[in-house]
C-alpha positions in Angstrom: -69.1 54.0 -90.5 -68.0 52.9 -87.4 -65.3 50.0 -86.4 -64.8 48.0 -83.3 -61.1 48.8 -83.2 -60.2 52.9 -83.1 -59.2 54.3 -86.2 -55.7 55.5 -87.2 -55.4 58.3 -89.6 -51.7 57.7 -91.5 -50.7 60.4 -93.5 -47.1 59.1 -95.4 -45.5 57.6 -98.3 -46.5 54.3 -100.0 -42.7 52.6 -99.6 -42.6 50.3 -102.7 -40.2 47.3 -100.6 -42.4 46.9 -98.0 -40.6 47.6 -95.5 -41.2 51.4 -94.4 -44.1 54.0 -94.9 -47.7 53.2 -95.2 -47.0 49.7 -95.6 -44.8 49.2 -92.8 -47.9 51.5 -90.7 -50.8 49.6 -91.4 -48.8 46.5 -90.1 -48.1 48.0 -86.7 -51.0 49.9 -86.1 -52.9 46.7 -86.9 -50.9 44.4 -84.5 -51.9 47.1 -81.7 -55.3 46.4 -82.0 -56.2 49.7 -84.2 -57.6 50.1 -87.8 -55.0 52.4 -90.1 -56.5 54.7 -92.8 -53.9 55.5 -95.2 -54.0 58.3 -96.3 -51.2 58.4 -99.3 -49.2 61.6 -99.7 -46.8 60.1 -102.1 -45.3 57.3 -104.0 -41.3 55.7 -103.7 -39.7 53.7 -106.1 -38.1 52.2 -103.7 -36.5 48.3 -102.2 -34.7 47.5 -98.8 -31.3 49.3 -100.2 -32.2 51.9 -101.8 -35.0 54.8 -102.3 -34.7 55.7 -106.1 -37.5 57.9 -106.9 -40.0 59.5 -104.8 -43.4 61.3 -106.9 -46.2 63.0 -104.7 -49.9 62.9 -104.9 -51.4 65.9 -106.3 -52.7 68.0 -103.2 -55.9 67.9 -104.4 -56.2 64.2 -104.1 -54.5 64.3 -100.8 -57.4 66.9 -99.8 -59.8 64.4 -101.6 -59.2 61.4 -99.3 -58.3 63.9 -96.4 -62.1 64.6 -97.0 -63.4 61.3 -97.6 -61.8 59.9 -94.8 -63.5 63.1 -92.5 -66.6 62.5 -93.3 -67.2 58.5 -94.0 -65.6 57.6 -90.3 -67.5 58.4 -86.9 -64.4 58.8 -84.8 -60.7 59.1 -86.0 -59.2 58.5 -82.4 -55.6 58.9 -82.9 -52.9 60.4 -86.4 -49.8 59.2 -87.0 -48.2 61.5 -89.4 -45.1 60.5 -91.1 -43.0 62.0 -94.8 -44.6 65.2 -95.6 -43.7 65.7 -99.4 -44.6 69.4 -100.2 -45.7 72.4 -98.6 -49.2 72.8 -100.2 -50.1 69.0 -98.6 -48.6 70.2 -95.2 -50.6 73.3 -95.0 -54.0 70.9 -95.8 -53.3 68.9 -93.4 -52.5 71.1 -90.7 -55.5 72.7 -91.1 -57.5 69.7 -90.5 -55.5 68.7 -87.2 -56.6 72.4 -86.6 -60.3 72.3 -86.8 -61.7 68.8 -87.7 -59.1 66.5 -86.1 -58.3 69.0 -83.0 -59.6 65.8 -80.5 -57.5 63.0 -82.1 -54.2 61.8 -80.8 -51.2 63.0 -83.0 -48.1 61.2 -83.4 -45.7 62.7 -85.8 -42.6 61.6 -87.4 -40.9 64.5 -88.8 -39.3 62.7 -91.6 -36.1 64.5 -93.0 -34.0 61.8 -94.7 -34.2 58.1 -95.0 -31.4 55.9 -93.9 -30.6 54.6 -97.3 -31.1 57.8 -99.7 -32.8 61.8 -99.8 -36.6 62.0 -99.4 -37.5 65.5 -100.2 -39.4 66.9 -97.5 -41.6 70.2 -96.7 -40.2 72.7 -94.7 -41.0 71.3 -91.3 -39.0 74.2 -89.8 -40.9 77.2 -90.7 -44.1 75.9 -89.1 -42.7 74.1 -86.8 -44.2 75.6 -83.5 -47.9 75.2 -85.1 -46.6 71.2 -86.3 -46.0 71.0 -82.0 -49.1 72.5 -80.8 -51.1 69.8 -82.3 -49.3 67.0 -81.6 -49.2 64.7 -78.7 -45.7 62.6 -79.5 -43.1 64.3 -81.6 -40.8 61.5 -82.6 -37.6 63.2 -84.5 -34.7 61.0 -84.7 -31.2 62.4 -83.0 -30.7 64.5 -86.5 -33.6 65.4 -87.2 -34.0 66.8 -83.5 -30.7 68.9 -84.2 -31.9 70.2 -87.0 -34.9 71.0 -86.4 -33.6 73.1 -82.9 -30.8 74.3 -84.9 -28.1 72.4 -82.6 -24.7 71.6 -83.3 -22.9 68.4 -82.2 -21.3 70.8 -79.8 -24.5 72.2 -78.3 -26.0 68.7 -77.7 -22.4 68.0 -76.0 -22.7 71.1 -73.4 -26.5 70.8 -73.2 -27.4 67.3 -73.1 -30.7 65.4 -75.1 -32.6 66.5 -72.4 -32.7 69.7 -72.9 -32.4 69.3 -76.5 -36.1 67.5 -75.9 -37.3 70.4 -74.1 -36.7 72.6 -77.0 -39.2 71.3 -78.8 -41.6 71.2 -75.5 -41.3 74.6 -74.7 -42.5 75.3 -78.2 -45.5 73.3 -77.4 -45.2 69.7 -78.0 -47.1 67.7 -75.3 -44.4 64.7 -75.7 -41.1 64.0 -77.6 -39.4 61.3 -78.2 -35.6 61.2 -79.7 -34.4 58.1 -80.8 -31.4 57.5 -80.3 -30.2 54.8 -82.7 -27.7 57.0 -84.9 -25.6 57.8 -82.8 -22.5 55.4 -84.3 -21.1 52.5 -84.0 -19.1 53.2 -81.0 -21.9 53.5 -78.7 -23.6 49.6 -77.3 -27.0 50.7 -76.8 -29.6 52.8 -78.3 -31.4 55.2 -76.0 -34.6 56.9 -76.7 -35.2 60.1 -74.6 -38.7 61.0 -73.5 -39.2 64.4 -72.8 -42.3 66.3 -71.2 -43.6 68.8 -68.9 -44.4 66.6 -66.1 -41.7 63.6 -67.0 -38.2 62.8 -68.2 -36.4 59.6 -68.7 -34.5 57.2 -71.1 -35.5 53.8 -72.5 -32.6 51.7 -73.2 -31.8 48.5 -75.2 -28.6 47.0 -76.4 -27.9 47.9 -79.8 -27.7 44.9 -82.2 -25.2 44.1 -84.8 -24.7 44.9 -88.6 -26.8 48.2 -90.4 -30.1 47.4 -87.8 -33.4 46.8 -89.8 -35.9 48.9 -92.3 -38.8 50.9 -91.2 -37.9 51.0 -87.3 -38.5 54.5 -87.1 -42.3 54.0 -89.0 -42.7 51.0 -86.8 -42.6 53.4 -83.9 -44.5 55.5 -84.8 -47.4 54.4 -85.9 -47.2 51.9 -82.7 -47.5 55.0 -80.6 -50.3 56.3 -82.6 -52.0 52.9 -82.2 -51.6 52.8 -78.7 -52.6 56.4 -78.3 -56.0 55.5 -79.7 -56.2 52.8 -77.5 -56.0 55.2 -74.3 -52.7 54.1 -73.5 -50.8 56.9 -71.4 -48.1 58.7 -73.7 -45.0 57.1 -71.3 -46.9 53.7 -71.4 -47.0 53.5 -75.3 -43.5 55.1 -75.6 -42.0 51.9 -73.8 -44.6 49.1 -75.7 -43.5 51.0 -79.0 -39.6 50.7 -78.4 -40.5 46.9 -77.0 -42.2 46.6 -80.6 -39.7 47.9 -82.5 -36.9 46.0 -80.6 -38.7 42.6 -81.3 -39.2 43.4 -84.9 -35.3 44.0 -84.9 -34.1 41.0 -83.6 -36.7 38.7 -85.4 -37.0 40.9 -88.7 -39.6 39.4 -91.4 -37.1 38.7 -94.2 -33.9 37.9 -94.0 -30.8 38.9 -96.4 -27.2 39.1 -95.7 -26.9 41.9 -99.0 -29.8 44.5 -97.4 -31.2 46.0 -94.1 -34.2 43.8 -93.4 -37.7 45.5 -92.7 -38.7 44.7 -88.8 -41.1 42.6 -88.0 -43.7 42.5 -87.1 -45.1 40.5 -84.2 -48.2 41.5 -82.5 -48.3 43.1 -79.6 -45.2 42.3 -77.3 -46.0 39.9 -74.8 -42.2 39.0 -73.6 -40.3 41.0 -71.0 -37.0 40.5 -72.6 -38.0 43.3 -75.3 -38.8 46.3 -72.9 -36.3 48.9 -72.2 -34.5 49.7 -69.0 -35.8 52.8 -67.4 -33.5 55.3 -66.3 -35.7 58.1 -64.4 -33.6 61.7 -62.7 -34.8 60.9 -59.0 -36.2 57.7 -59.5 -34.1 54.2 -57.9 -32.9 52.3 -60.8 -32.1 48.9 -58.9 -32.1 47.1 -56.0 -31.0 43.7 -54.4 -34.2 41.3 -54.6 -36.6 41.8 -51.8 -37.7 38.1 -50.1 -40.2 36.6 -51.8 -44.0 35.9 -51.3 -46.4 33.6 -52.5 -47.6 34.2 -56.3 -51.2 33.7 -55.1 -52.0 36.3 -52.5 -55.5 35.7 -52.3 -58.0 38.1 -51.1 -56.1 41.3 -50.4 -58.0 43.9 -48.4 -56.8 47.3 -47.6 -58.1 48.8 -44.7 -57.4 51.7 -42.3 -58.5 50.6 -38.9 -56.9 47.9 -36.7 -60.7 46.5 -35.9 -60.7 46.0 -39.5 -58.0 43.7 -39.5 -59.4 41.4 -36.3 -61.8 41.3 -37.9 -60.8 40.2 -41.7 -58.5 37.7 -39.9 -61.0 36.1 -38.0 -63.4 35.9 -41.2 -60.2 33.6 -42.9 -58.4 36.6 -44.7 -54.8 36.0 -45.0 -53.3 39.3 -46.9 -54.1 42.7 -45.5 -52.5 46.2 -45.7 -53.1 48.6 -43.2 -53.3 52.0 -44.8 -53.3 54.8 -42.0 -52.3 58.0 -43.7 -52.3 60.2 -40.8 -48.8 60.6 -39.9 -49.7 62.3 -37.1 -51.8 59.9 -35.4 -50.8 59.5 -31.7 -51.9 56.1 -31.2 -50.3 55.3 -34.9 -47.3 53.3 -33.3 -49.9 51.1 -30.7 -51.6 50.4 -34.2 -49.3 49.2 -36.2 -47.7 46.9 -32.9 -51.4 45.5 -32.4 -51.9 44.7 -36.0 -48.6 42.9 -36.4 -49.3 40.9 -33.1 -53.1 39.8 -34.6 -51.3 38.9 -38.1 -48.7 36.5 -36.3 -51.1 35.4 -34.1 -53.2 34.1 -37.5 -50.3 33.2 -39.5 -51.4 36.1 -42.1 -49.2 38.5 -44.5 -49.7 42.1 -43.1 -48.2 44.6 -45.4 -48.1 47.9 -43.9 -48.4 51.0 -46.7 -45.7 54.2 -46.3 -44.6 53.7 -43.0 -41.8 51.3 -43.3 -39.7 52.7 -40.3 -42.3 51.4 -38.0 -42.8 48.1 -39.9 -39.3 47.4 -39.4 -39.3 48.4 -35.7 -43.0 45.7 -35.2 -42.0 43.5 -37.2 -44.3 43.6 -39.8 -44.3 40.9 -43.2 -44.0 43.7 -45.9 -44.4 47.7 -46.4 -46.2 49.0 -49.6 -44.7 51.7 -51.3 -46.1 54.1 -54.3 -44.4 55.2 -56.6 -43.5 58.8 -55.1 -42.6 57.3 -51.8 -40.2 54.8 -53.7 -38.1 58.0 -54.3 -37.0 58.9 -51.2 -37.9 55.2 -49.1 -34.4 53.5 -47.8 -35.3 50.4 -50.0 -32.1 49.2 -48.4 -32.9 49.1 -45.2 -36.5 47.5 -45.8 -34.7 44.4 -47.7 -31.8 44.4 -45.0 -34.7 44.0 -42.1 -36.2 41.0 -43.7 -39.8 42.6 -45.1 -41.4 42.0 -48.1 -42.1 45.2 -50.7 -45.5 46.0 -52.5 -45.4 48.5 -54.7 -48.1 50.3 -57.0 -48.2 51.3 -60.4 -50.4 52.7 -62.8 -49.6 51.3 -66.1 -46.3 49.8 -68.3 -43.8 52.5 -67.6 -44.5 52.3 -64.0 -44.6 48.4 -64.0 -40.9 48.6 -65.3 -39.8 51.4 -63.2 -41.3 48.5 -60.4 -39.9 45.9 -61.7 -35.9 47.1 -61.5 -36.6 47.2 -57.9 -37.3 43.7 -57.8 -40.3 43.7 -55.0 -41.7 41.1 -53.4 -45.1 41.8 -55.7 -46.4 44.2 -57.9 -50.0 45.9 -57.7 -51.3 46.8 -61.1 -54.2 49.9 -61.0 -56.1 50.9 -61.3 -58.7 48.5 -63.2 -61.9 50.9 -62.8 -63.3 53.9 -62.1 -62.9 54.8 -58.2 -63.5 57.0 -55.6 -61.4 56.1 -53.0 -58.9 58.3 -54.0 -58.2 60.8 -56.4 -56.3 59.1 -59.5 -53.8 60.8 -61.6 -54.3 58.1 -64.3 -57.1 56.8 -66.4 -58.7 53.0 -65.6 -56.7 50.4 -67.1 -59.7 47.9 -67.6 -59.2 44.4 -67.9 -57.7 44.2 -71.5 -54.3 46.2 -70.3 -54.4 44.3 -66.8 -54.4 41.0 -68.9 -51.0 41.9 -70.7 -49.4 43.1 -67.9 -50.2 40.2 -65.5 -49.0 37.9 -68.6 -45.7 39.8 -68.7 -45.0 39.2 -65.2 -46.2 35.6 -65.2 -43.7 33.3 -62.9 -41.8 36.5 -62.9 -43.1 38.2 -59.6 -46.5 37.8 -57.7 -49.3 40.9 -59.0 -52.6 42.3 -57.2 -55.1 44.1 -59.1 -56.3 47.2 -57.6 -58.9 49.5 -58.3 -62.6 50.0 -58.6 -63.3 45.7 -58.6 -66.3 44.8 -57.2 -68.0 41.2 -57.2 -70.1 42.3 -60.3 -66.5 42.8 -62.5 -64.8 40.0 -60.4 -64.9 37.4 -63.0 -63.1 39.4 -65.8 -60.2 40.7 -63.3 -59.7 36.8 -62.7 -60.0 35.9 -66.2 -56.8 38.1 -66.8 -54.6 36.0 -65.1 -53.4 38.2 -62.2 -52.6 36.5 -59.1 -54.3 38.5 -56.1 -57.2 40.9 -56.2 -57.1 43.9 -54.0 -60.3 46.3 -52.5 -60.7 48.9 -50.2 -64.8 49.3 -50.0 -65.8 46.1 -51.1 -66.2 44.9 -47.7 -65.9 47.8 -45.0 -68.7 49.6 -47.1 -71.0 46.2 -47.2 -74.1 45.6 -45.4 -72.9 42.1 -44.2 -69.3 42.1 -44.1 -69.2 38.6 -42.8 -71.3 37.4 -45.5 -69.2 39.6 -48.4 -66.3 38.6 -46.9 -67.3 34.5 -47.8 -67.9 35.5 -51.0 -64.7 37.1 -51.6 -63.1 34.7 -50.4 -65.0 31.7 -52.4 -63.5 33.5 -55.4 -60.0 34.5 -54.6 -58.8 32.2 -51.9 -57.1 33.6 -49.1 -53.4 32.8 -50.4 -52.8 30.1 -47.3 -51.1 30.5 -44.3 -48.3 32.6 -44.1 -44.6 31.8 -46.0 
């Protein structure tokens, strides 16, 4: 059997309130798009205050509908593992994440205790470094992460969560997660620590009032499995999840003043207000707003040759970047001047990518900036000098990261495959450019980048970005004139400069 939304393979407790477990995981893996197998290792008697009795499934019905599931389903794209009640179940289903689930996506929850009583758990511990090794996101809790690394309050004092995180990486997790949220009363906001081999930062959000809500940490979860599955990059569904969660906090689906209400849940979030600030070692966390440009850019062509911009602005192209990356180049400063000149003369935005030194010197509208030149670019001086900012990302984590800096637009890449330049990231397609252009809506102008082509046009308009951006489409064209109308008969060309 196959299914037009990827599979989800949920290995957890049935929670009999609702509000947690399986129940809780079908929800949110639904809302993401995916399709949740459950895959029941156990039973609670259990409501939104209380967990009163807890009976598991005999192993060999787990193995049963382990097997079933296997061999009835063409593709099980992503796991989301949450309680696991006894050892002879654990050692099942590692074997399975071993051999016949060794391509899926594995999120896993290592479920110790639940907030409002004992769950009896396996002995996660002693197989601990083969639980890591197959799993893409390990999602422990602050606790569980100390007990699990065998830290003290003490350690985590000296060493800091970051390293606690990279305890559990060095024994081969891909990614962890620690949430943050019991950590007391005393602290305003909870922070979630992502940890990997090639990235480190912290998602925060203010913490809200009263006990929190039911299921937050199953929510998460199985969110990030969902998301997994639907090729989202690990640090993109980390900060969709926590959005997710946060949402379901503040707008839980029942509402008591005598228990802990179960989160809600909402779809997939679609309102900036429930992401997470980003706090990345090395990376700017804010700045003064940048000046503004128009939300519609139009046509946006990037092109490496100051011919190549006469020429665009004769054809009616208003938005160009001038991408030279040879810093070397000894006619680099005549370049740049004699671009700027032919953009005044036409009234047209030229952005001009890395060297921003030599923008401000000419003149120039804006500079575009990636996201390893923002580390080390005085963003300061740009805005001070009166230039726009461009900058590039390559999915949600980097769209916030972006965001805090408050540029004058954001590019959003990239959309297909390309060869233009090597990527470190996969395509985005049109389905992920959609929700991020409808996140930044009236917030700040966005250009869609990558791989677009008049054949895949119509879709990148459909999703609502503002400006489409290409760097073959025309200087690789038999008729550039001719491509260039047809271009512009579809995006506009933004208007004259303001």
């Amino acid at each position: 059997m196959t299914s037009k939304r990827p599979l989800v393979l949920i290995a957890a407790a049935v929670d009999s309130g609702g509000g947690a477990g399986i129940t809780a995981d079908v929800l949110t893996v639904h809302d993401h798009g995916a399709w949740g197998l459950p895959l029941v290792n156990a039973v609670t008697s259990q409501s939104l205050k209380q967990v009163a009795g807890i009976e598991n499934v005999s192993s060999a019905m787990f193995s049963n509908m382990l097997n079933v599931a296997l061999s009835d389903w063409e593709k099980i794209s992503a796991v989301k593992v949450g309680l696991m009640p006894d050892k002879k179940s654990l050692e099942i289903f590692l074997d399975a994440l071993e051999t016949k689930l060794k391509d899926a996506k594995v999120v896993w929850d290592p479920v110790l205790t639940a907030t409002a009583g004992r769950l009896d758990s396996a002995d996660l511990k002693s197989c601990l470094a083969r639980i890591l090794k197959v799993t893409t996101i390990f999602t422990p809790n602050l606790p569980e992460a100390l007990e699990l690394a065998g830290w003290d309050k003490n350690k985590l004092k000296k060493e800091g969560v970051f390293e606690l995180g990279r305890v559990f990486v060095r024994m081969g997790a891909q990614n962890v997660i620690i949430k943050g949220g019991h950590l007391g009363d005393e602290v305003a906001t909870a922070d979630d620590v992502f940890v990997s081999y090639r990235l480190s930062f912290m998602m925060r959000l203010p913490k809200t009032a009263g006990d929190g809500a039911h299921g937050g940490g199953c929510a998460l979860s199985s969110a990030l499995a969902a998301l997994l599955a639907k090729d989202y990059a690990p640090e993109d569904a980390a900060v969709l999840a926590k959005a997710y969660v946060y949402h379901g906090i503040l707008e839980p689906d029942l509402q008591s003043d005598s228990f802990r209400p179960p989160v809600g849940h909402h779809g997939l979030t679609k309102n900036l207000k429930y992401f997470p600030e980003i706090f990345e070692e090395g990376f700017p966390q804010k700045s003064s707003p940048f000046p503004t440009c128009p939300m519609q850019l139009g046509l946006y062509p990037v092109v490496d040759s100051v011919e190549w911009v006469e020429s665009l602005l004769a054809m009616g192209v208003r938005t160009i970047q001038l991408r030279i990356k040879d810093k070397d180049d000894p006619k680099l400063v005549e370049k740049i001047r004699r671009s700027v000149f032919l953009s005044r003369l036409y009234k047209a935005r030229l952005f001009i990518d890395d060297h921003y030194d030599l923008a401000i010197a000419e003149g120039a509208y804006g500079v575009h900036l990636g996201m390893e030149d923002l580390r080390t670019a005085d963003l300061e001086k740009i805005r001070k000098a009166g230039l726009r900012l461009g900058v590039s990302t390559h999915g949600l984590y980097e769209m916030l990261k972006g965001l805090q800096l408050n540029p004058s637009y954001i590019a959003l890449g990239h959309i297909f495959p390309t060869k233009s330049k090597v990527m470190p990231s996969k395509p985005q397609g049109v389905e992920k450019l959609a929700h991020e252009a409808s996140l930044l809506q009236n917030v700040v102008p966005t250009v869609a980048i990558g791989g677009i082509k008049l054949h895949n046009l119509a879709d990148v308009l459909a999703s609502g970005v503002g400006s489409v951006a290409l760097i073959t489409g025309i200087t690789q064209s038999d008729d550039p004139l001719l491509t260039t109308q047809k271009w512009l008969s579809l995006c506009k060309n933004g208007g004259d400069e303001v």
